[in-house]
N, C-alpha and C positions, 0 to 999 in steps of 0.2 A: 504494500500500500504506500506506493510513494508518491509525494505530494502534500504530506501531513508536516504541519509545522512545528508539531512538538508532542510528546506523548498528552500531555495535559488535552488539546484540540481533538487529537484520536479518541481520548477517553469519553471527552464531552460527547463526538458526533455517536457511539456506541450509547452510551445512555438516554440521547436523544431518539438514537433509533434502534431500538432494542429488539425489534421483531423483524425490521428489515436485514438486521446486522444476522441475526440468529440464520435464517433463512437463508444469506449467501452462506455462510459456515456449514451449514448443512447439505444444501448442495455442493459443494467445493469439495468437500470430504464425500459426499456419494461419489462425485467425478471424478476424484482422486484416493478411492480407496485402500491402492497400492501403497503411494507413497504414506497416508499414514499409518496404514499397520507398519511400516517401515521405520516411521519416525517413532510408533511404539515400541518397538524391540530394539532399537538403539537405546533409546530412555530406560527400559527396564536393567537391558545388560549395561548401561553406565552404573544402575543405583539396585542392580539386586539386590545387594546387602541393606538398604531401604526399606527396601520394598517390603523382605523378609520380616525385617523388624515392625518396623508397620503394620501387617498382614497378621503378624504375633500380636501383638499389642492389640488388633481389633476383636482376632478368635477369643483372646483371654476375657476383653471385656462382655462378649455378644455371646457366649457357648449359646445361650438357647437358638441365637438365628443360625448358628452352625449346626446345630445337631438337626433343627427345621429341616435344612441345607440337604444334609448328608442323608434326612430319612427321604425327603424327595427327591434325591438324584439317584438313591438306591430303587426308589418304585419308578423313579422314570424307564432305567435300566432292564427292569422288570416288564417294564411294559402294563403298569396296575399302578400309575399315578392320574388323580383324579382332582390333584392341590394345579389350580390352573391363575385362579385369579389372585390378584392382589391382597382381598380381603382373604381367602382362604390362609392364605401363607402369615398372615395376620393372625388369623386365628389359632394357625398349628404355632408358631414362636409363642403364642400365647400360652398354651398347654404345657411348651417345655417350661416356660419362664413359671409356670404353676407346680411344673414338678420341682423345678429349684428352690420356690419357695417353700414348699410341701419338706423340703430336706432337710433346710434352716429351720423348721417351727420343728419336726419330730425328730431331729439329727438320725436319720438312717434314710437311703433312697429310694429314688420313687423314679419310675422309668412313664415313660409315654408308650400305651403298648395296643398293636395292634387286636383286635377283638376276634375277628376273623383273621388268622395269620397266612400273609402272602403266600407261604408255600401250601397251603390249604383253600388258595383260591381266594382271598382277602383282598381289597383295595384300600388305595393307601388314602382315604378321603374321611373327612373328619367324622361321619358318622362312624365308624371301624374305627374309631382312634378313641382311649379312654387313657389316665393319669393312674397306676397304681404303684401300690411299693415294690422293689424292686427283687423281696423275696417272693410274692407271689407269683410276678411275673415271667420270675427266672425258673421257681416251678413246677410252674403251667406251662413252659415251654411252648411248641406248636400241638398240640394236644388237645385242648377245647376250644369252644367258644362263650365262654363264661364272661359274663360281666362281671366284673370288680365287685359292686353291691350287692347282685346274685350270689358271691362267692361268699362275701360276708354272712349272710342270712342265712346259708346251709344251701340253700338253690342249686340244684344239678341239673348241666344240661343234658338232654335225651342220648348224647352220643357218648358221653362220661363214662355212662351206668352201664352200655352193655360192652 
């Protein structure tokens, strides 16, 4: 962009035009999307060690949107992911963030655990998804399909008993 008189005048006309600015950016980068995954992988391999720290720094703070992360790209894989929208993924970080606080209030864990389990034909979608302790559900293995509350109450399901 030359022709600008001074970074201060660039700054101005960008916050003046902040949707026309946005819009060449985003076409320029469709039409060049060579060069910036180019100018990406320079950037990374100058500051891996960055990046790394950075990348740590945000897992340690966020575990629940990681493990979110990790149970959805394990059902993507599978082919039995059903977390599609924004609010969904909202909702399942929520569940984790309930099991971590569920850890802190009774100090022993608590896993996020499928109802129906994938390998028994289960989807990875919030109805099939409940918060229990983490002896139950380690257990219970892939084995039934017990609700947590059911299991509490003495409730057996039909495929348990025979």
């Amino acid at each position: 962009m030359s022709g600008w008189k001074s970074a201060k005048q660039r700054k101005a006309y960008y916050k003046a035009n902040r949707e026309k600015a946005y819009n060449w950016r985003k076409s320029w980068k469709e039409a060049n999307s060579e060069k910036v995954l180019e100018s990406h992988k320079i950037y990374y391999h100058k500051h891996a060690e960055q990046e790394r720290i950075r990348v740590s720094i945000w897992r340690k703070a966020n575990p629940e949107k990681v493990n979110a992360y990790k149970a959805t790209r394990k059902a993507a894989q599978k082919k039995v992911n059903d977390i599609h929208t924004s609010d969904d993924r909202w909702v399942l970080e929520e569940m984790y963030s309930l099991a971590k606080l569920r850890e802190e209030m009774f100090e022993f864990k608590w896993h996020v655990d499928h109802i129906v389990p994938l390998s028994k034909g289960g989807r990875h979608c919030l109805t099939n998804l409940q918060v229990v302790p983490e002896y139950w559900n380690l257990s219970k293995g892939n084995r039934n399909t017990d609700l947590f509350i059911g299991a509490l109450n003495g409730e057996q399901d039909d495929k348990d008993s025979q």
